[in-house]
N, C-alpha and C positions, 0 to 999 in steps of 0.2 A: 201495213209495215211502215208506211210514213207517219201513223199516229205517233204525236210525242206523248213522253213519259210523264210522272208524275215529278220527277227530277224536274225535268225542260218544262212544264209546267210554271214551276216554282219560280225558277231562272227568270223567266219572259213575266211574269205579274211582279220580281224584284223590280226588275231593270225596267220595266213601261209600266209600273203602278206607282208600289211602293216610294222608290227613290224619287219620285217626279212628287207625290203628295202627303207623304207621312213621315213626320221628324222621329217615330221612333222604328224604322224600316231596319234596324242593325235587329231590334228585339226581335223580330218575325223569322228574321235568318236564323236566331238562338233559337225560338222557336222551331222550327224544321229541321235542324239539325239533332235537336233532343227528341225530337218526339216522333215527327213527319218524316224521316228521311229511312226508314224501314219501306216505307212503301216507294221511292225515288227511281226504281229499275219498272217500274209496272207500269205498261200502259193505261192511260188515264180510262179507258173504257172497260178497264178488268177489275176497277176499284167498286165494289157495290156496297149500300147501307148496310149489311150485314159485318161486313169490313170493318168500316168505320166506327159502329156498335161496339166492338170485341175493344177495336185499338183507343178507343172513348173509355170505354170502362177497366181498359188494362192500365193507360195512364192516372186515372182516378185513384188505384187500390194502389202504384206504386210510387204516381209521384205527387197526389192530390187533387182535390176538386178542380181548383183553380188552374190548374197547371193544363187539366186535360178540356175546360172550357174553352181556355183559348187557343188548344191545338186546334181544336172544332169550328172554332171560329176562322183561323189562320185559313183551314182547310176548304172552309163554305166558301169562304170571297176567291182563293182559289179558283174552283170549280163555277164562280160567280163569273169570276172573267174570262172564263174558258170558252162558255156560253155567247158571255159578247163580242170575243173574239172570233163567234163561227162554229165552235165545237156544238154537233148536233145533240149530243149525250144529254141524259139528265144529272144532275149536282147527287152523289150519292148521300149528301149531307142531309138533305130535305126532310121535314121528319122527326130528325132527333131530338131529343132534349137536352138541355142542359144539366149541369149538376145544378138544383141548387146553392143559391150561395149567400152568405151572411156578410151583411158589411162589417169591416173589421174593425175594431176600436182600440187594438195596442197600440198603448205607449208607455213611456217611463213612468213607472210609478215615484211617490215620494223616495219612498227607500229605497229604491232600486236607482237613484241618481248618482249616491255617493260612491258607491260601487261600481257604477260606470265610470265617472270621472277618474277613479282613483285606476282603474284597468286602461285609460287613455294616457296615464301619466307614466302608467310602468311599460307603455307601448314602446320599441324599440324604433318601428320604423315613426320617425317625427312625422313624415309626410300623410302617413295614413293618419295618424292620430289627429293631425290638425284637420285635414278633412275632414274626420265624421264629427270633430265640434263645428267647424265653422256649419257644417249637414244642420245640426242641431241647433244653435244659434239664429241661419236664415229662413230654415224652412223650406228654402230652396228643394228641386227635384235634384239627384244623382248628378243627371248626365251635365248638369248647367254647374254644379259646383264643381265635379272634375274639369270641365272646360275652362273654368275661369280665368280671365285673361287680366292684367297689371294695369293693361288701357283702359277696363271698363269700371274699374275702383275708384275710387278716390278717396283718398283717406283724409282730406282736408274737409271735404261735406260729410261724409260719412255717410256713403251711397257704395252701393256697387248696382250698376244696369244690365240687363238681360237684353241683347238685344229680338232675341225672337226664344219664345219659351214651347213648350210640350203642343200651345192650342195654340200658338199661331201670334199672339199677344209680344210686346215689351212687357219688362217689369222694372223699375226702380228699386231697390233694395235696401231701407235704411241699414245698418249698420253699428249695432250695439259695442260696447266698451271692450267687450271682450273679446269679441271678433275684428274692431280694429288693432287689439294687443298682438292677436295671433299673424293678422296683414303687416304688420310693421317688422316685426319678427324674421317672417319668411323674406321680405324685401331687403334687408342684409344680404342673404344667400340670394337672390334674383338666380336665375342664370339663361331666361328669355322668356317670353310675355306671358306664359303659363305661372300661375299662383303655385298650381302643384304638378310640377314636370318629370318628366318620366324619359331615360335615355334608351328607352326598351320598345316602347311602344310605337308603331309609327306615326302616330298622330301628336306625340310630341307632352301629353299629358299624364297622368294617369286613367289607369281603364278599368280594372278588373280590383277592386277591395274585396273581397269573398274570402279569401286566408284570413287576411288582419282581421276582420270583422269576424271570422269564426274565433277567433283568439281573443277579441274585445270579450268574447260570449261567455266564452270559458273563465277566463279570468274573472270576470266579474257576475261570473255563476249566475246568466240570465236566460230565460229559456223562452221561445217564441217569439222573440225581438229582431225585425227585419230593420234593413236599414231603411225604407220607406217610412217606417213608425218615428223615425226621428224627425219627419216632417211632421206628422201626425201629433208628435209630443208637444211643437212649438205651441201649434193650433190649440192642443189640449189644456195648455198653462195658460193660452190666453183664452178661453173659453174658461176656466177657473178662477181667473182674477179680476172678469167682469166684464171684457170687451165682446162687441158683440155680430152678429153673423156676417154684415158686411166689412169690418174689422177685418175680421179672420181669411175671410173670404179675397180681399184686398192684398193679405199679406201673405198668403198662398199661393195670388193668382189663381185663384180658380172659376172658371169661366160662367158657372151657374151656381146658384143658390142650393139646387139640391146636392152637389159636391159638397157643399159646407155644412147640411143638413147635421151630419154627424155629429157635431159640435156643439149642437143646442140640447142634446141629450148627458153629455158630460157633466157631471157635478164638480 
C-alpha cells in the first residue's frame, strides 16, 4: 500500500533528476503527459514488459517511431531511478527494442524557399513570423530563440550570445543582414528584455508556435517540415556552398563531429 505509483514516480525523478541536470526536463513532462500518463494511477510493481510492448507499439502506429522511442526511453531511466532509489522491482523496460530509426535530412529545398518566405510575409501574427526567420537565419535550437533576450544582442558587432545552450556550451552567434533588419525593427516596439514577448505566458516570452507554424505549412503547401528542419536547412546551405564539417558544426553548436555527420552527405 505504500508503494508509489507510476504518477509519484514521475514526480520524484522531475523534481531530484531532471530539474537538477537536464536543460530540456519541460520536454520529458510533454513527454509523460502525451504518452506515459495512462499508466500514472498503477503502482510501479503492476507495470510489466508486456505493458510496456503493447503501449511501445501503440504509440508507434499512432503517434510514430520517434515519438514512442522516447516514451521508452523517458520510461527506462524512470524505472532506472527507482532502482537506485531502493525500489527492489525489476525496470519492466529491460529487453525491448527500439523502433528503428533514420537520421532525418529535411530541409528547405530550393523551391520550396519562395513559398515559405512569401507564407511568412502574409503571416498575421508579426511575432511568430519574425521568429521562424530569425529560427532560419541563426540556426539556433527553439527554445534559445524564444528566450532571446535584448541584453544578450548587439546589434553594433552583430552577435547575439547564448549563455548556456541544449549541451551545457556558450554560443556567440554572428548575426547576418537580415536578422539584424528583423532586431532593429522589433526594438521600436521593445516592451521588456524579451525579443519576442508574450503577455500570456508566464515566463514572459513566447512558448508554444505549433498553430502559426501549422499555418506557415498550409499556406505555403509544404509537407513534412518541422520546425527543427530550419536548423537543419542553415547547416544544409552551408554544406552546399562549400563550408565544411567543422564550420557547420561551429555554427550549430554542436558538441561532436558525428552530429554534423549529416552534413557531409548533402549535395
Amino acid at each position: 500500500r505504500i508503494e508509489i505509483t507510476v504518477k509519484e514516480l514521475f514526480d520524484k525523478y522531475l523534481e531530484q533528476h531532471a530539474k537538477k541536470h537536464k536543460k530540456s526536463w519541460t520536454s520529458d513532462q510533454s513527454q509523460y503527459q502525451l504518452y506515459l500518463s495512462s499508466l500514472g494511477k498503477r503502482k510501479i510493481s503492476t507495470i510489466h514488459r508486456s505493458n510496456v510492448e503493447l503501449l511501445h507499439a501503440k504509440i508507434g502506429k499512432d503517434n510514430g517511431i520517434y515519438a514512442a522511442n522516447r516514451a521508452l526511453s523517458l520510461l527506462g531511466v524512470m524505472f532506472s531511478k527507482a532502482i537506485s532509489w531502493g525500489w527492489e522491482g525489476m525496470s519492466p523496460v529491460v529487453g525491448i527494442k527500439k523502433f528503428r530509426e533514420k537520421s532525418r535530412e529535411r530541409f528547405l529545398q530550393g523551391d520550396e524557399l519562395p513559398r515559405f518566405f512569401k507564407a511568412l510575409e502574409e503571416e498575421q501574427n508579426r511575432d511568430l513570423a519574425d521568429f521562424f526567420m530569425m529560427s532560419l537565419l541563426t540556426g539556433a535550437r527553439r527554445a534559445n530563440v524564444l528566450s532571446m533576450r535584448w541584453q544578450d544582442t548587439s546589434i553594433e558587432r552583430a552577435t547575439w550570445t547564448i549563455h548556456e545552450t541544449k549541451n551545457g556550451t556558450s554560443q556567440i552567434i554572428p548575426i547576418g543582414v537580415e536578422a539584424i533588419e528583423i532586431l532593429v525593427k522589433r526594438l521600436q516596439s521593445k516592451s521588456n528584455d524579451w525579443v519576442f514577448p508574450s503577455s500570456t505566458s508566464k515566463s514572459g516570452h513566447l512558448e508554444e508556435p505549433k498553430s502559426a507554424w501549422k499555418r506557415i505549412l498550409e499556406r505555403a503547401n509544404l509537407q513534412n517540415l518541422r520546425l527543427h528542419d530550419l536548423r537543419r536547412t542553415m547547416g544544409s546551405y552551408q554544406a552546399s556552398t562549400g563550408a565544411n564539417s567543422f564550420i557547420i558544426g561551429k555554427s550549430l553548436n554542436h558538441k561532436t563531429a558525428q552530429a554534423t555527420a549529416i552534413y557531409a552527405r548533402l549535395n
